[in-house]
C-alpha positions as CSV (number, residue, x, y, z in Angstrom):
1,X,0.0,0.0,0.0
2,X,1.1,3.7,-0.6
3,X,-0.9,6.9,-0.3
4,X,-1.0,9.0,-3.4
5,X,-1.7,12.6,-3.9
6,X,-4.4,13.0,-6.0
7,X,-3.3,15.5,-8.0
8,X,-0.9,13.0,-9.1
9,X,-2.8,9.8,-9.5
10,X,-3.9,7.9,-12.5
11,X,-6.9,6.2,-14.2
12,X,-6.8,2.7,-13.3
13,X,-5.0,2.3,-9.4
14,X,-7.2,0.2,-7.2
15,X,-8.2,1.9,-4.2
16,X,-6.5,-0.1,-1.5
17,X,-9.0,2.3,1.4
18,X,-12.5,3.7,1.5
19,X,-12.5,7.3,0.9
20,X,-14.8,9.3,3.0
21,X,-15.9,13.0,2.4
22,X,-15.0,15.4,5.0
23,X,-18.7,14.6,6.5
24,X,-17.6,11.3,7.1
25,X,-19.3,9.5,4.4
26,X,-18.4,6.7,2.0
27,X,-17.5,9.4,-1.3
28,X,-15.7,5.6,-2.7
29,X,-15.6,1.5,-1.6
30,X,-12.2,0.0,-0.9
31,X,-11.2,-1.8,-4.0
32,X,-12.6,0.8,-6.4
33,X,-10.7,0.7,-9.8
34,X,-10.1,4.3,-10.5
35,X,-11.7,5.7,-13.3
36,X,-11.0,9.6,-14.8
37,X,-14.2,10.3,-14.0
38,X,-13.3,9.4,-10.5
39,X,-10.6,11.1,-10.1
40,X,-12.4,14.5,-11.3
41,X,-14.6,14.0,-7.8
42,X,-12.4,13.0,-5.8
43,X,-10.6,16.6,-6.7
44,X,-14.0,17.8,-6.3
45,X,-14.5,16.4,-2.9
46,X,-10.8,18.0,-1.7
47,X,-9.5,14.8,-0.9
48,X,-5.7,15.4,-0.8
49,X,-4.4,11.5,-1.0
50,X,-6.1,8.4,-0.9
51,X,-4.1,4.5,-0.6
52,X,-3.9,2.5,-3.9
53,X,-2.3,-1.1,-3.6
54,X,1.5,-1.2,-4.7
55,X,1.9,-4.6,-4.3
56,X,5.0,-4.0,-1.9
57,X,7.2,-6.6,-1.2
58,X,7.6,-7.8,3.2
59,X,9.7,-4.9,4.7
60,X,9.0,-2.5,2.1
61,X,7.3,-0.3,4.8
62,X,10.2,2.9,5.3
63,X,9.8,2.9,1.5
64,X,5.9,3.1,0.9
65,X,6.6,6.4,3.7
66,X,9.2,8.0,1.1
67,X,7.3,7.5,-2.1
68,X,4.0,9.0,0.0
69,X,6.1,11.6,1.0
70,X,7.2,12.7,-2.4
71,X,4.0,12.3,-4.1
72,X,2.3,14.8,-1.5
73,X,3.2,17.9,-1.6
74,X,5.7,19.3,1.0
75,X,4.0,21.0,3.6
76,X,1.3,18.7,3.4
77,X,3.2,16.0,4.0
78,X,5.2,16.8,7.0
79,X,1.6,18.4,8.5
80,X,0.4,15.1,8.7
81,X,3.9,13.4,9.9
82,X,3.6,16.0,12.7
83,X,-0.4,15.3,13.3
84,X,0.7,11.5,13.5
85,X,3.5,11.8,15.7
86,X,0.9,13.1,18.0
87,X,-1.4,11.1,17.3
88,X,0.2,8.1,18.1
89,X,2.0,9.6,21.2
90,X,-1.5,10.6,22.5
91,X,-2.5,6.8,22.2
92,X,0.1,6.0,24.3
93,X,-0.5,7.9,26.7
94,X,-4.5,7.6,26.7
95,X,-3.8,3.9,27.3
96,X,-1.4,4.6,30.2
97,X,-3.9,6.6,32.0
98,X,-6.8,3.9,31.2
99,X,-4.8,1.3,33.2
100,X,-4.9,4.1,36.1
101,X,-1.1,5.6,36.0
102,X,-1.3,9.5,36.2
103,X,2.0,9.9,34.3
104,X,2.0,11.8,31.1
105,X,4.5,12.3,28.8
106,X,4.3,15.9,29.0
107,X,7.3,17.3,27.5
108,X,6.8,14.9,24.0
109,X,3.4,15.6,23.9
110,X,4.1,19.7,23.7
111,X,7.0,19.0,21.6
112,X,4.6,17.2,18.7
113,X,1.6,19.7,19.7
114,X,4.1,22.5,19.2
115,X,5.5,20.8,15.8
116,X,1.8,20.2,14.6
117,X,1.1,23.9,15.1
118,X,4.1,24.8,13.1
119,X,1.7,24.2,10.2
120,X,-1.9,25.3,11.1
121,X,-2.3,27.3,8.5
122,X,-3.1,24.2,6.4
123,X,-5.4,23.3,8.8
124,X,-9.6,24.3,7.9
125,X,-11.6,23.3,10.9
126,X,-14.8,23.2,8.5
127,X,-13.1,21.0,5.8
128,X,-10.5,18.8,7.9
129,X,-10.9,15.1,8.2
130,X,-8.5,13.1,9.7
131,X,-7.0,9.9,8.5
132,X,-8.1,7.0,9.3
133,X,-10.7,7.5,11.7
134,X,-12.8,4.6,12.9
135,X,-15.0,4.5,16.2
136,X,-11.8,3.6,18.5
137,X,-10.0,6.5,17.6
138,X,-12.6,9.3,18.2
139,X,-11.1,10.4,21.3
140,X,-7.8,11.1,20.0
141,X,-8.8,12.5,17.2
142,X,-11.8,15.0,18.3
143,X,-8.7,15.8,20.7
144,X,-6.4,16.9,18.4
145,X,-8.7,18.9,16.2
146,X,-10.3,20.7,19.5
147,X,-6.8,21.5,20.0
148,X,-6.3,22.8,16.8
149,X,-9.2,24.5,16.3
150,X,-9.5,25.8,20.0
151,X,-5.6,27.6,19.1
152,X,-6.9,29.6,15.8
153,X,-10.0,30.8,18.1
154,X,-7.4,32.0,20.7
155,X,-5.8,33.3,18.2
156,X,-8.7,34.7,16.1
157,X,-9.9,36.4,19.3
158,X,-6.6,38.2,20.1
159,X,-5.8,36.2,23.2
160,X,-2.2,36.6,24.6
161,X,0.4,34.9,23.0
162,X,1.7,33.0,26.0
163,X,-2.1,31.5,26.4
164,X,-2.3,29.8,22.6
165,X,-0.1,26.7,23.5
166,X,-1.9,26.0,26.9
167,X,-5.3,26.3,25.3
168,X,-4.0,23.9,22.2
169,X,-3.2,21.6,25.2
170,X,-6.1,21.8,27.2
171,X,-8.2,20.7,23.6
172,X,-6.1,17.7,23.3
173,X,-6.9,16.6,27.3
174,X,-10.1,18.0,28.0
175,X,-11.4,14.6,27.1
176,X,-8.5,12.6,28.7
177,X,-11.2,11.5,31.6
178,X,-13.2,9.8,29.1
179,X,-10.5,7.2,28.8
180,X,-11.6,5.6,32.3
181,X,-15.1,5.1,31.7
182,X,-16.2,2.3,30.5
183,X,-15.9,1.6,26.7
184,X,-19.2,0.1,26.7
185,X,-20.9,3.3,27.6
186,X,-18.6,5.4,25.5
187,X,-18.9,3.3,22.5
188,X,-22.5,2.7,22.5
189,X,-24.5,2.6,19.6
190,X,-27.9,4.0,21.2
191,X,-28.7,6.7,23.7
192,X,-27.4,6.5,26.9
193,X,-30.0,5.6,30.2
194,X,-30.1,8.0,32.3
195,X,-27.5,6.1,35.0
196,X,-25.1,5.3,31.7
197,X,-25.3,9.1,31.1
198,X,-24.7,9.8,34.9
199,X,-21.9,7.8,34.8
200,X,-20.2,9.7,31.6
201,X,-20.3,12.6,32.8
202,X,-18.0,11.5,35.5
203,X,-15.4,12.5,32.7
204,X,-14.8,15.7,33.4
205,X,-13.8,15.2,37.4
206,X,-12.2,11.9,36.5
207,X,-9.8,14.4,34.1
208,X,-9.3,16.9,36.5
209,X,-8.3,14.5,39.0
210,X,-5.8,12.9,36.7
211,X,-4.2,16.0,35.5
212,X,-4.2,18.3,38.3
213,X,-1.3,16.9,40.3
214,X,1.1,16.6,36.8
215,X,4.1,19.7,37.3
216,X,4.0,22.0,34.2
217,X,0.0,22.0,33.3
218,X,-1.3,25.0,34.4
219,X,-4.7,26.0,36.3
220,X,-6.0,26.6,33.0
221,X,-5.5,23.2,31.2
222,X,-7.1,21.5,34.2
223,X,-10.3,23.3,34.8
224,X,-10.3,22.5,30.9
225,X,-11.2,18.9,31.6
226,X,-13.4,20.2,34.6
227,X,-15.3,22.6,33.2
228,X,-15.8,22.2,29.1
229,X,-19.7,21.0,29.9
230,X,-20.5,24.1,32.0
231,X,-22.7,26.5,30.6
232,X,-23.1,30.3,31.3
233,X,-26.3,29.9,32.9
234,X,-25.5,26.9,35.2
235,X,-27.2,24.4,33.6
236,X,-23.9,22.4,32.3
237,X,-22.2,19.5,34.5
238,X,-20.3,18.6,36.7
239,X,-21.2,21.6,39.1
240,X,-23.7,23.9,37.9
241,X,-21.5,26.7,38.1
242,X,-22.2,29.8,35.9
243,X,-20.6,32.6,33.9
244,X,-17.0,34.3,35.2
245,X,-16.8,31.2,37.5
246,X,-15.7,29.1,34.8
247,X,-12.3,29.6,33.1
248,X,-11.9,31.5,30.1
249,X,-10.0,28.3,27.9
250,X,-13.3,26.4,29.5
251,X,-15.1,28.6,27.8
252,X,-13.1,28.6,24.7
253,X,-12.9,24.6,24.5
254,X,-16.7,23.8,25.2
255,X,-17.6,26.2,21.9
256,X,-14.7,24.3,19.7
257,X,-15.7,20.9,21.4
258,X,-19.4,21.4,20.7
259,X,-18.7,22.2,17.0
260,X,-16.2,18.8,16.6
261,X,-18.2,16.7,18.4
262,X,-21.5,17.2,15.9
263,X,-19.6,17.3,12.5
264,X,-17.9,13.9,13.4
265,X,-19.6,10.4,12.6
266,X,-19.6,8.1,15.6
267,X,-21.2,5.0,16.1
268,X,-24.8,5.9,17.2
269,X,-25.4,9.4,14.3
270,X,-23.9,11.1,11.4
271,X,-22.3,14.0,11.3
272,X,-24.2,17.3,11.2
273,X,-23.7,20.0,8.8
274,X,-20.9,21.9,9.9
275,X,-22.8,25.2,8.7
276,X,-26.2,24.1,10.7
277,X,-23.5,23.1,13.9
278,X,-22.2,27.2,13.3
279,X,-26.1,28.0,13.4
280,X,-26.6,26.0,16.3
281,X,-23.4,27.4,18.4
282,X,-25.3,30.7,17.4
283,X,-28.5,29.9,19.5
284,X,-26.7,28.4,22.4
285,X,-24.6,31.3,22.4
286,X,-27.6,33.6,24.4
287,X,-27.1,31.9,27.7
288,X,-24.9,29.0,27.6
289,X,-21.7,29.8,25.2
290,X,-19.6,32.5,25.5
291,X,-21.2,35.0,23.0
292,X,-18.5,37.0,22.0
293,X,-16.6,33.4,21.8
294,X,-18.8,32.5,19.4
295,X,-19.2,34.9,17.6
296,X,-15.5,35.7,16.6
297,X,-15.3,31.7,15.7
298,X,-18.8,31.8,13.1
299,X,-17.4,34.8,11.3
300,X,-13.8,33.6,10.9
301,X,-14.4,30.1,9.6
302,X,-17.0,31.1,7.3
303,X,-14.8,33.8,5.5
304,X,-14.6,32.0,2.4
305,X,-13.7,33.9,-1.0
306,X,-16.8,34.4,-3.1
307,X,-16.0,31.4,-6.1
308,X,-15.8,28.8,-3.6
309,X,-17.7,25.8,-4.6
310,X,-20.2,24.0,-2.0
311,X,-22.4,21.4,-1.7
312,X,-26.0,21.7,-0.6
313,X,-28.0,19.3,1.1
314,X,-30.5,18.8,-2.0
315,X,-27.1,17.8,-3.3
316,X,-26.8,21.2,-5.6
317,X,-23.2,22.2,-6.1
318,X,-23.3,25.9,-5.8
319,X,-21.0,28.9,-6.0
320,X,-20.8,31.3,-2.8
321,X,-21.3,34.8,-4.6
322,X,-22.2,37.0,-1.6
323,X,-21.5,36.9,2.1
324,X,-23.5,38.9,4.6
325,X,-21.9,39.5,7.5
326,X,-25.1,39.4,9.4
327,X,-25.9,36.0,7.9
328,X,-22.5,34.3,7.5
329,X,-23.9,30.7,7.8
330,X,-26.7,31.4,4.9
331,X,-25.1,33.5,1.7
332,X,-26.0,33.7,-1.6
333,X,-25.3,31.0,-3.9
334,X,-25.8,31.0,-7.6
335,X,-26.2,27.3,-9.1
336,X,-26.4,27.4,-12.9
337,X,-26.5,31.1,-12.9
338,X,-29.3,31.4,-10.9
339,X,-29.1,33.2,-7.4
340,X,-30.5,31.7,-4.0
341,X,-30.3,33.4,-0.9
342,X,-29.9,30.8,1.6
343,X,-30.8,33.4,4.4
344,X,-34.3,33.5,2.6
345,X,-34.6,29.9,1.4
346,X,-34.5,27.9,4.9
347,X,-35.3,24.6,3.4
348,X,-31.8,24.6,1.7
349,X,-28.6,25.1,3.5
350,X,-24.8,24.4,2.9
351,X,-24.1,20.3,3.8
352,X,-20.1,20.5,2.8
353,X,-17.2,22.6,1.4
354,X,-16.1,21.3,-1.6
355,X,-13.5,23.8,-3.0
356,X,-12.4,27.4,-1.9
């Protein structure tokens, strides 16, 4: 197996992976034979690489990782070496603390986080999906993109400098409580009883526990894992408590968590529409987000250059032609030259980014 830009592939490599659409759906089965037809949507779609079978010999491994190297393009490439180094150091250390040790690997973890970041500019929190994602790897992955995400917003909002990297690393732990409940509860493919629910929400003081005694994580990070399910108006877990008695990165985490945490697939619903989750965030913002929070994250994700392409959930490609300020979520679209305005049309909204 190697993975293959798809700006460079060809008509007739045998998809050796499902590809899925940054909604999480099938876009093509494993063992697809490429067509040029094919490859047209999958450059549609924005999908950067997919795997096609090599037919490597045994030990060939180090070299499938140069040729995908060469065949993505640079910074692309060593973004996702530096999101896997993570990635796998997180799952190291997620299964540590599962087995009830509260010894992190602190320093290698800020080292990749820090690496990772190096490249966020080629991260888009409405059009990233990350590799390989199945139903066991949620937590790591909704970690790392909360962190991600949750850095721009400090960023966006003109947070100090010296607060970006300890709010990255309170997105990647906010969740590290979750990893001591058990998986049948997590992983469940129904709702939750109320006692299974009771029981989840143990997360957040599970977390706090485990990370409060580590040196070098500040108040911050841990009232992270406390604190991402309160809400402004007390009616969050695990203590009720309300507006400037929750800390500001809990504030700033529990907006970009809400946002991940519907636009993912898991087990038991499909992802929502990242523009309707932006909608959403809106509404909860009078009362239970952090407004201004809010507010500063709907109007920077959605500033997208009039020309970009999108899909809508009638399945219309359209092209964004207009952007309200006061309607970010809903422009105007024209598809085959005529004009919609999605503001007005509220039967029809955007389902995915396809190009921008």
């Amino acid at each position: 197996m190697v993975t293959v830009a798809v700006s460079v592939l060809k008509s007739g490599e045998r998809l050796i992976e499902e590809v899925r659409t940054s909604q999480g759906g099938v876009l093509m089965e494993k063992g697809k034979v490429l067509s040029a037809r094919d490859l047209e949507v999958l450059k549609a779609f924005l999908i950067k690489y997919v795997a096609i079978d090599a037919k490597p010999e045994d030990g060939q491994e180090a070299a499938e990782d140069v040729a995908a190297s060469k065949f993505m393009s640079n910074d692309m490439a060593l973004f996702y070496q530096a999101y896997e180094a993570l990635y796998q150091i997180l799952k190291k250390a997620f299964r540590v603390v599962s087995a009830g040790s509260d010894q992190l690997p602190l320093l290698e973890m800020r080292t990749h986080l820090e690496q990772l970041l190096s490249y966020v500019e080629l991260y888009n929190p409405l059009t990233f999906t990350a590799r390989r994602a199945g139903p066991d790897d949620y937590l790591i992955h909704n970690g790392i993109m909360v962190g991600l995400t949750s850095y721009l917003l400090a960023r966006w909002h003109g947070m100090q400098q010296r607060d970006w990297i300890p709010i990255a690393l309170s997105g990647i732990l906010h969740d590290i409580g979750t990893t001591r409940i058990d998986d049948a509860i997590v992983n469940k493919p129904s709702k939750l009883t109320a006692s299974e629910f009771e029981d989840l929400k143990k997360h957040t003081i599970i977390g706090y526990n485990i990370l409060k005694n580590i040196p070098g994580i500040n108040e911050g990070v841990k009232l992270s894992a406390l604190q991402h399910h309160e809400r402004l108006d007390g009616s969050g877990y695990p203590l009720g408590v309300k507006g400037e008695k929750i800390h500001v990165y809990a504030k700033l985490i529990a907006v970009t968590d809400v946002f991940h945490a519907m636009t993912t697939s898991r087990q038991y619903k499909k992802a929502s529409s990242p523009y309707l989750v932006l909608e959403q965030l809106r509404k909860d913002a009078f009362g239970k987000l952090e407004p201004v929070l809010v507010q500063t994250f709907i109007q920077k994700v959605t500033q997208f250059h009039n020309g970009t392409i999108v899909r809508l959930n009638d399945g219309t490609v359209a092209e964004i032609v207009f952007t309200d300020p006061n309607n970010p979520t809903r422009p105007m679209v024209s598809v085959n030259g005529q004009i919609i305005n999605l503001a007005m049309d509220r039967e029809r909204f955007i389902q995915e980014v396809i190009s921008y």
